[in-house]
N, C-alpha and C positions, 0 to 999 in steps of 0.2 A: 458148841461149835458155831463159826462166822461162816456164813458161804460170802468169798471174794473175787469169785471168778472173775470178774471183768477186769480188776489189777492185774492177772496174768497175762490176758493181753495187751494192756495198755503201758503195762507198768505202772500205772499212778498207785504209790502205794500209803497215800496218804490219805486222812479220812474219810474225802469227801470219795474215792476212788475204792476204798473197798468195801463195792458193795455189787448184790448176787444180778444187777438189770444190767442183761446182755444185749438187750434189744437191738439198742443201736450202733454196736459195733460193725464196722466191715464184714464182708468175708475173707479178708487176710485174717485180721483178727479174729473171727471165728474158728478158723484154721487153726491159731495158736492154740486156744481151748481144745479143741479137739487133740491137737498133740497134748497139749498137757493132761486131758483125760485121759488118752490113747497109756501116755506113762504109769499114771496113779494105777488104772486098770493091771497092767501087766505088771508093776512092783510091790502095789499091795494087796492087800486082803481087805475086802469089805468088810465092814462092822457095823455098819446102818446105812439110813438115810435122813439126812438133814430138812425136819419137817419146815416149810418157806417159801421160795416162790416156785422149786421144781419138784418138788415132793409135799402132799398132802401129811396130814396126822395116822393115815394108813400107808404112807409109803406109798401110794399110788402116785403116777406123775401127773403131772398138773401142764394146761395147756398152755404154760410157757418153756415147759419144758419143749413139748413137742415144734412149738414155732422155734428154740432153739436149735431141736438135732434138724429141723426141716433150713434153717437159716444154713448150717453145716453141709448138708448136700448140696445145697446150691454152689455154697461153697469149693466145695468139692468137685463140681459141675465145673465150674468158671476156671477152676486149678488143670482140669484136664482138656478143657477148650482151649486155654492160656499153652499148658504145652505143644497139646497138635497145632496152632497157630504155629509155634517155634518149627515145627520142622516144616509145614509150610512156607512159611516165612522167616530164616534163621537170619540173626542180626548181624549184621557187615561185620568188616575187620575195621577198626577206623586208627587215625594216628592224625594230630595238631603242632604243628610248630609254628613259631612266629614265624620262621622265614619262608616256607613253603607254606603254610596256609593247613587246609584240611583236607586228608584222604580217607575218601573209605573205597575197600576193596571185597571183592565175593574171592573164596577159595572153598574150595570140596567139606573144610571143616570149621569155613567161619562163625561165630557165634558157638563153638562150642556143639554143632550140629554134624555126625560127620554123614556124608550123602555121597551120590552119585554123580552130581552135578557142581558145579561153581554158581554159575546164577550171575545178574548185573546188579547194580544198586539199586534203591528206588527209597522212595520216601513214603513208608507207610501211615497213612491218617486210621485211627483206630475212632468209630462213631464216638460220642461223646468225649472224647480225649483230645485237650489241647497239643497243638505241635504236632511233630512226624518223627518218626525215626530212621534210621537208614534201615534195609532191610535186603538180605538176596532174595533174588526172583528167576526162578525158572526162566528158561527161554523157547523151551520145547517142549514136543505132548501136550496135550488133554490138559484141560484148568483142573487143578488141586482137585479132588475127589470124583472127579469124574473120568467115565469110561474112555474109551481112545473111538471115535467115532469120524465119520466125515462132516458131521455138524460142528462141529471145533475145528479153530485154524490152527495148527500148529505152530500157536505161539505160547504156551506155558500158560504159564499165570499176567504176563505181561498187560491183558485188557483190564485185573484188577481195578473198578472203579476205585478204591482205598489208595491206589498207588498212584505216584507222579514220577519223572523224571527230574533228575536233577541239571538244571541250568546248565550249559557249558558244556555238558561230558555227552560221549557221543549214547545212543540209545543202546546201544552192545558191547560198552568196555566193560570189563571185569572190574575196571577202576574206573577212580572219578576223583580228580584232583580240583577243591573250589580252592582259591586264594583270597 
């Protein structure tokens, strides 16, 4: 047996690529592993383990094994902060035309989120990430996870330091037409 874990998520399935150091993969790519573990588990049957870099010569795991599944939780971590950011911040509706230019707009089920609210646009900076995207934002209530208080102005998420305003559009349309 070849352990070739890191081809599955990379796909490089040529020599220099099948091979069992996952180290410095992503955690999207770690994620893949994980599903593809997640399958092998529930459609096969075990019959050993591959003595190498994650199993000793007793089948005991080895501590790259463990910095693997600990890589995986993180992973995992980032996957489910990644979603609640989504419904914090669910992504515009947007549309380009050469003659009109670009729109993005908030509706109750933009991005694929469906809520309570519509929201305005805004351009969210995400720390270490180049560029912004569009995003809807609250306009009312308590900021994102917290209580309803009179310490908070009833402006939503809108003080979000992460977020700007887009040039042009007024601070409260549901839309925002740039040309």
């Amino acid at each position: 047996g070849r352990d070739a874990s890191r081809a599955f998520a990379t796909g490089d399935f040529t020599q220099a690529g099948l091979v069992d150091d996952v180290s410095a993969l992503s955690p999207g790519e770690m994620l893949a592993i994980q599903s593809w573990l997640s399958f092998y588990r529930h459609s096969y049957r075990p019959v050993g383990k591959l003595v190498g870099r994650f199993y000793d010569e007793n089948g005991a795991p080895t501590e790259a094994l463990r910095q693997a599944e600990a890589a995986i939780e993180d992973a995992l971590k980032l996957k489910a902060e990644s979603e609640q950011r989504k419904y914090q911040f669910p992504p515009c509706n947007s549309e380009w035309s050469s003659a009109k230019g670009s729109r993005f707009w908030c509706s109750k089920q933009s991005g694929g989120v469906n809520r309570d609210w519509a929201g305005v646009p805004r351009k969210l900076y995400q720390p270490g990430s180049r560029g912004s995207h569009c995003v809807c934002v609250r306009t009312t209530g308590p900021p994102w996870g917290q209580p309803g208080s009179s310490e908070h102005s009833d402006r939503g998420d809108l003080d979000n330091p992460h977020l700007e305003e887009y040039d042009g559009c007024h601070p409260l349309a549901q839309q925002c037409v740039l040309t």
